[in-house]
C-alpha positions as CSV (number, residue, x, y, z in Angstrom):
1,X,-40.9,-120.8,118.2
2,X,-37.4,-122.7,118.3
3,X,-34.8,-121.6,116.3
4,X,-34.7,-123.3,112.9
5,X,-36.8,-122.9,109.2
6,X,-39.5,-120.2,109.4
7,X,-42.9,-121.9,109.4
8,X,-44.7,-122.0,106.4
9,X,-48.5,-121.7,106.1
10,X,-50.4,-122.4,102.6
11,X,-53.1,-119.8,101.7
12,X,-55.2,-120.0,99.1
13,X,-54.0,-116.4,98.2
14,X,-50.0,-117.4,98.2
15,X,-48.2,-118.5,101.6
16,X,-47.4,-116.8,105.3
17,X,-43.3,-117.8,106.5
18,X,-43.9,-116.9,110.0
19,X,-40.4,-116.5,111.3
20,X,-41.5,-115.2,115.4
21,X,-43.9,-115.8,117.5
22,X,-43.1,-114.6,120.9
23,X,-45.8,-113.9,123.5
24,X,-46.0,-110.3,122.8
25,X,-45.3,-110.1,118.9
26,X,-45.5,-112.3,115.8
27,X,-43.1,-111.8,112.9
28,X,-44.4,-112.9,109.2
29,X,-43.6,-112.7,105.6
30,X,-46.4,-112.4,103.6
31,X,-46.2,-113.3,99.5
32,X,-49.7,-112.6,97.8
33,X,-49.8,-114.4,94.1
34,X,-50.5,-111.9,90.9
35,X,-54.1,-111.6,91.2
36,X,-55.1,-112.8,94.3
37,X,-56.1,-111.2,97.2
38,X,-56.8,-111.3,100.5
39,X,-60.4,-111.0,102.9
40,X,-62.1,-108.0,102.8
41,X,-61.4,-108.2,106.9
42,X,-60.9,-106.7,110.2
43,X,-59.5,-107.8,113.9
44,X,-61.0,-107.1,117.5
45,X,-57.5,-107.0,118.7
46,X,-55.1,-107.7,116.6
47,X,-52.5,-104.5,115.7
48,X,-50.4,-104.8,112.5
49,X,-47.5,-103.0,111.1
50,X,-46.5,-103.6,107.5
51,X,-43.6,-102.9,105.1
52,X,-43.7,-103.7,101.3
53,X,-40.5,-105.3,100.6
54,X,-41.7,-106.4,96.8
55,X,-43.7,-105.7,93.8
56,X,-47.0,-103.2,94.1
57,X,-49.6,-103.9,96.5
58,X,-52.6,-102.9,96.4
59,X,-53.9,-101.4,99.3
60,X,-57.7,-101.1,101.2
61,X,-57.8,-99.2,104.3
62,X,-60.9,-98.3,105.5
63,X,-62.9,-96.3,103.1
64,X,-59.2,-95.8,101.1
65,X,-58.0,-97.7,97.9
66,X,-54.4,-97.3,96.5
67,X,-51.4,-98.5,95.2
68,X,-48.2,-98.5,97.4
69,X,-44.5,-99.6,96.3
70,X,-41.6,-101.2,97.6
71,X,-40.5,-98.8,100.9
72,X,-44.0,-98.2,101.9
73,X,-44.7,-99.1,105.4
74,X,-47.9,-99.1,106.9
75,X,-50.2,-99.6,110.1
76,X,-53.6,-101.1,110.8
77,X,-54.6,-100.8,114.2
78,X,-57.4,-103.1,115.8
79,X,-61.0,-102.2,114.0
80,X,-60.0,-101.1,110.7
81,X,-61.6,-103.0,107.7
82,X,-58.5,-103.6,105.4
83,X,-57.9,-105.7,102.1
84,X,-54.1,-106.7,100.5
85,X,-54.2,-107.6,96.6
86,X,-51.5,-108.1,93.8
87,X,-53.2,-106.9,90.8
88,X,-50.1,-107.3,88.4
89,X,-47.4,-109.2,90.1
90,X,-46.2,-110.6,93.2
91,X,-46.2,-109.0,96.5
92,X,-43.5,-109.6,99.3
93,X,-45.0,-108.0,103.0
94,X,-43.4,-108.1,106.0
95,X,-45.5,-107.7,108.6
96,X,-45.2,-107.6,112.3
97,X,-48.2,-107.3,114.6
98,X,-49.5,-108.4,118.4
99,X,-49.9,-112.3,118.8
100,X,-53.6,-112.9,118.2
101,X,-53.0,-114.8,114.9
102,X,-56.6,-115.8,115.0
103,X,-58.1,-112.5,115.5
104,X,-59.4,-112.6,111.9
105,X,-63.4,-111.4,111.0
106,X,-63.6,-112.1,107.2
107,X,-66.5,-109.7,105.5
108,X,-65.8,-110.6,101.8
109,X,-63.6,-113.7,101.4
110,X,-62.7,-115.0,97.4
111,X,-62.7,-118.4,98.4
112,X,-65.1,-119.1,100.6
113,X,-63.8,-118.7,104.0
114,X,-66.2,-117.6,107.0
115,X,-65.5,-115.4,110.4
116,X,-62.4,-116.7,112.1
């Protein structure tokens, strides 16, 4: 990634700013719109580390549902089945994780999307 605007990726859940990709790490803001949500998903590879910078976020990991707050910080390593929602507002994520972008395997999608 050159230096210059982060990279902006529509998603029919909000939008992705990716602001790193570097061949060992990838650097993204996540914003999920009031209540929308992400796949029901998992990665092979694929190691994420999270930090909610806004609103309340809720929060599937694994077999575990709740709501976390601004501060919270969080990690998801390869395998875990995890979900991301904004049930009353906004949500602001930062997240940092390995490069495999694409490393996505969708088991309940909202809008339609298959395996990645």
């Amino acid at each position: 990634m050159k230096n210059g605007p982060a990279e902006t990726v529509p998603k029919p859940w909000g939008r992705e700013l990716i602001f790193a990709k570097a061949p060992k790490y990838v650097g993204k803001i996540l914003v999920i719109e009031k209540g929308h949500r992400l796949s029901l998903q998992y990665h092979r590879k694929k190691h994420e580390s999270l930090y909610v910078l806004r609103g309340r976020l809720g929060l599937r990991l694994g077999r575990t549902t709740r709501i976390v707050g601004p501060g919270s910080a969080f990690s998801i390593p390869p395998g875990t089945i995890h979900r991301f929602e904004a049930p009353k507002g906004r949500v602001t994520l930062i997240e940092v994780s390995t490069p495999e972008i694409w490393d996505v395997v969708r088991l309940k999608d909202d809008y339609g999307r298959g395996e990645k």
